[in-house]
C-alpha positions in Angstrom: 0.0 0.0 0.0 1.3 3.7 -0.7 2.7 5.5 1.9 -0.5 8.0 1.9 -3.0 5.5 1.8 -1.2 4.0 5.2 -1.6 7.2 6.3 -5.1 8.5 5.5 -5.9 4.8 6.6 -4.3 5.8 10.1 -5.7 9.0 10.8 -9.4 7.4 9.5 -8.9 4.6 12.5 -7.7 7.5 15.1 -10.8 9.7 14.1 -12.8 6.7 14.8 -11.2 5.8 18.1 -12.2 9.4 19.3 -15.7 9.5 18.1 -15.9 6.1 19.4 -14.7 7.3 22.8 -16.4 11.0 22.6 -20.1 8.3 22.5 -18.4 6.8 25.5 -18.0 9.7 27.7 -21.5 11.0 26.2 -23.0 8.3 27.5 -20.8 7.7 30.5 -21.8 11.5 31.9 -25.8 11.0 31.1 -25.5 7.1 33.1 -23.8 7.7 35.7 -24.9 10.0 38.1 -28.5 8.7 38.6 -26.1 5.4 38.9 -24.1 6.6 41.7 -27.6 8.6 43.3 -29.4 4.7 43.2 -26.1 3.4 44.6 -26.2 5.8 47.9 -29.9 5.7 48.0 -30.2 2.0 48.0 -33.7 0.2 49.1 -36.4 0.7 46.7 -34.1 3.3 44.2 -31.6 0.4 44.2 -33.3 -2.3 43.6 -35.7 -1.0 40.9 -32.3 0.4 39.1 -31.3 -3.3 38.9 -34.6 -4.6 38.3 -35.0 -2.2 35.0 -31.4 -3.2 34.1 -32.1 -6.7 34.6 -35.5 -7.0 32.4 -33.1 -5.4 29.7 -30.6 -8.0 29.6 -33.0 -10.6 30.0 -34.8 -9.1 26.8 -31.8 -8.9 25.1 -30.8 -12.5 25.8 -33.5 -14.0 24.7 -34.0 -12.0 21.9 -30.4 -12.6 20.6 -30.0 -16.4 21.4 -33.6 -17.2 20.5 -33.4 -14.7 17.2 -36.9 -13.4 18.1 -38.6 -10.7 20.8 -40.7 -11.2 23.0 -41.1 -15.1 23.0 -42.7 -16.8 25.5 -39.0 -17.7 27.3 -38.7 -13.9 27.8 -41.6 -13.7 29.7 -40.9 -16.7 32.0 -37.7 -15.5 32.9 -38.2 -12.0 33.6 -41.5 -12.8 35.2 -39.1 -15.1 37.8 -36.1 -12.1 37.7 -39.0 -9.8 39.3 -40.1 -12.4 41.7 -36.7 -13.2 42.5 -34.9 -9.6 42.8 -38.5 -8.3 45.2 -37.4 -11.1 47.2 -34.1 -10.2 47.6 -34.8 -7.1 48.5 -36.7 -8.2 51.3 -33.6 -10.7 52.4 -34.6 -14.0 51.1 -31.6 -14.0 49.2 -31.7 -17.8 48.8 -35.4 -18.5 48.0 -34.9 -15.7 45.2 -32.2 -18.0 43.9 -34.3 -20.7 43.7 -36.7 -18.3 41.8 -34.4 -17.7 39.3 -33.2 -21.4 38.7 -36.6 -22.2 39.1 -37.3 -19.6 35.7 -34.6 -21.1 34.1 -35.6 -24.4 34.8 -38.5 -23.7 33.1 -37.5 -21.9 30.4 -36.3 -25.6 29.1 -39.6 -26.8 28.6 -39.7 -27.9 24.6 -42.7 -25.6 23.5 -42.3 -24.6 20.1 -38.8 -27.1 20.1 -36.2 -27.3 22.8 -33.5 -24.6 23.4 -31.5 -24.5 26.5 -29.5 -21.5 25.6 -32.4 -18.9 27.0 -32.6 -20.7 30.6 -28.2 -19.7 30.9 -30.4 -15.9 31.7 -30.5 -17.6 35.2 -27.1 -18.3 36.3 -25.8 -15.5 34.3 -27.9 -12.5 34.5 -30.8 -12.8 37.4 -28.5 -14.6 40.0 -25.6 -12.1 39.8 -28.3 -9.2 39.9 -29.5 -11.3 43.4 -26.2 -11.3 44.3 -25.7 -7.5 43.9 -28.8 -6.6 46.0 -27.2 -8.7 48.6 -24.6 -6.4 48.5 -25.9 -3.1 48.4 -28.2 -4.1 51.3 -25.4 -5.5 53.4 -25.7 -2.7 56.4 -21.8 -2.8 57.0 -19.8 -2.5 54.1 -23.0 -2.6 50.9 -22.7 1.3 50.1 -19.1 1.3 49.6 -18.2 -2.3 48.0 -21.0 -1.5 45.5 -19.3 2.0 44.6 -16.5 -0.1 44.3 -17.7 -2.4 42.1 -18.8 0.0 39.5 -15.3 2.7 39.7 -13.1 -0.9 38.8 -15.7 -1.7 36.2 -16.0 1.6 34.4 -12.2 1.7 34.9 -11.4 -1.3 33.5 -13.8 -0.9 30.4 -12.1 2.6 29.2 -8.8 1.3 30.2 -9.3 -2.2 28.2 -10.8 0.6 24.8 -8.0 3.1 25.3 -4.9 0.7 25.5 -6.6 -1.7 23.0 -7.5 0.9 20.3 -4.0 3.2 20.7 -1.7 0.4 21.2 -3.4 -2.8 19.9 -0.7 -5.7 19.0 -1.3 -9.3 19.4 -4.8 -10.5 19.4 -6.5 -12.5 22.2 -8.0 -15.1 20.7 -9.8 -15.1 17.0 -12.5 -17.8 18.6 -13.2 -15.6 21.3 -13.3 -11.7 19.7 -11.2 -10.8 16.6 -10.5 -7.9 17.9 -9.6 -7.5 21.7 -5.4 -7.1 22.5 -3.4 -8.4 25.0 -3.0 -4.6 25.4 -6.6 -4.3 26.1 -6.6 -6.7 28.5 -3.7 -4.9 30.3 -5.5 -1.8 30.3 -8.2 -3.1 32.1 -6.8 -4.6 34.7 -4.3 -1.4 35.1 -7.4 0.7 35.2 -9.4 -1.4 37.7 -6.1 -1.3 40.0 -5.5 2.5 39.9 -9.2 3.3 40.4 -9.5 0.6 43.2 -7.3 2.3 45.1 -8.4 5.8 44.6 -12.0 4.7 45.4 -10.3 2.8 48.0 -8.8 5.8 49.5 -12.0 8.0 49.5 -14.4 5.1 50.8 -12.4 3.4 53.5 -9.7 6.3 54.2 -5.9 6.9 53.0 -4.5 4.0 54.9 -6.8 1.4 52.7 -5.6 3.0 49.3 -2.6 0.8 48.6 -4.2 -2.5 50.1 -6.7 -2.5 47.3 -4.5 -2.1 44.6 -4.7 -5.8 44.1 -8.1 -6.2 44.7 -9.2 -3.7 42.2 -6.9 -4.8 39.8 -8.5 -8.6 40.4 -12.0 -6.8 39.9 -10.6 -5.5 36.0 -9.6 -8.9 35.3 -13.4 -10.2 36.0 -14.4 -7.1 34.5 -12.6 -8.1 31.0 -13.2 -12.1 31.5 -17.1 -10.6 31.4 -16.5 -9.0 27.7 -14.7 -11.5 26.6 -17.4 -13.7 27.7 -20.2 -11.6 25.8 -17.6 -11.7 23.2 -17.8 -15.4 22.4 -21.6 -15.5 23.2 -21.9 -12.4 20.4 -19.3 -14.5 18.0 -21.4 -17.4 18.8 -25.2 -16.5 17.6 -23.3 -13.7 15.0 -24.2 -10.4 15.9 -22.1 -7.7 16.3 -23.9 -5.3 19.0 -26.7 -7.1 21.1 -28.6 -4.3 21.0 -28.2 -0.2 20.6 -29.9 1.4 23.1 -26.9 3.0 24.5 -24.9 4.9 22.0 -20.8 3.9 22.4 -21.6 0.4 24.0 -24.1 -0.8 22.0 -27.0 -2.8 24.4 -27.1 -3.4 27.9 -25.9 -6.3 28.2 -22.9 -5.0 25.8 -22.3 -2.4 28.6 -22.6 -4.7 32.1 -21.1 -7.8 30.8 -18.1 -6.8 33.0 -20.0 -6.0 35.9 -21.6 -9.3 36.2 -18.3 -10.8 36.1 -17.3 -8.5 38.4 -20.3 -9.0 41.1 -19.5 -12.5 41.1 -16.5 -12.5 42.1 -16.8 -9.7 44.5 -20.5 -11.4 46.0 -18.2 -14.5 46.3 -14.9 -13.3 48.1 -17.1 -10.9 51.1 -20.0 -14.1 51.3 -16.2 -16.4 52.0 -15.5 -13.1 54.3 -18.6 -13.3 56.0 -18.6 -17.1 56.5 -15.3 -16.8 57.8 -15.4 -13.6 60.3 -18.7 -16.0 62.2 -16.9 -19.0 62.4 
């Protein structure tokens, strides 16, 4: 190729990385404060924030895996995502988990010819969605750990774009996404460490800033093992975006892959915490 085609070909893919990223912040400034306001308001604001969030993803699920809205799969599971994130909220944490497998469970019946791919809604969007509620309603530590949840995951997602567009380099894995970097993935785990510990530092005090370095950096790496994730499942069933309902991430689901990833692995390590500190 001629040198100035390289170059026009250049400055076409760095005019695309900013618009790409100008969406981003767009979108980033318009979500996130009623975000953080739900966050530090918690009960009812909370968990009908999740709730909306959740019938999304489930919509989009279904819709993408099943190639059709509004089947009668979407309704089962979001009718048992309600159930089971109203329970939460009240503190049955555990019977709302058996809602939600319960939905999936039933999502596997063979009307109109068997599928199992809508009933994975369950374990990976309703029961991390508990999960979070658990979280935010935990009376000790709920307000901050859930802040801190969504800093490392908005960190991690601009520092996994902005590594991955400017430096790019060797790809991941074709199978999984042709076009995430080993630079992307370093950028979100770099992202989720330095904003772990600055969240760190204004939730828990100075002293706790360096400690959660590594968990904040453990947080990016879920958050990027969730978009890799939504990757493959994307790869798999073809589609590119799952939706486009937020401009600069694409659907929903595009946008809190990460944090489900994320949840989990937080939900997991305090619940271990918890166990632990009773024994």
């Amino acid at each position: 190729m001629p040198a100035p085609a390289i170059e026009k070909s250049a400055a076409s893919g760095s005019a695309e990385v900013r618009r790409a990223l100008r969406l981003r912040i767009l979108s980033a400034a318009v979500l996130i404060p009623p975000v953080i306001a739900a966050v530090m308001i918690g009960g009812r604001a909370f968990t009908a924030m999740i709730a909306f969030a959740a019938m999304l993803m489930v919509f989009e699920w279904t819709r993408m895996v099943e190639g059709r809205a509004y089947s009668w799969r979407f309704y089962v599971l979001s009718a048992s995502a309600a159930a089971a994130l109203i329970l939460a909220s009240a503190g049955f944490v555990f019977p709302a988990l058996g809602i939600a497998a319960a939905g999936g469970a039933a999502s596997l019946a063979p009307i109109g010819g068997f599928t199992f791919w809508p009933a994975v809604a369950a374990p990976y969007i309703i029961a991390p969605s508990v999960a979070l509620i658990w979280l935010r309603f935990d009376p000790s530590y709920g307000e901050a750990l859930t802040i801190l949840i969504f800093a490392t995951v908005w960190a991690a997602d601009t520092g996994a774009f902005i590594f991955g567009k400017l430096i790019g380099g060797p790809k991941i894995s074709h199978a999984l996404s042709p076009s995430k970097t080993w630079a992307g993935i370093g950028g979100g785990v770099a992202g989720g460490a330095m904003i772990g510990a600055v969240a760190a530092y204004f939730l828990f005090g100075p002293g706790a800033a360096a400690s959660f370095l590594i968990p904040g950096g453990v947080l990016g790496a879920a958050s990027v093992a969730g978009d890799l994730a939504e990757s493959a499942f994307k790869r798999r069933f073809a589609v590119k975006d799952i939706s486009g309902l937020i401009p600069g991430h694409g659907g929903v689901l595009d946008r809190l892959d990460g944090m489900i990833f994320a949840t989990v692995a937080m939900t997991s390590v305090y619940l271990l915490y918890n166990v632990f500190e009773g024994m």
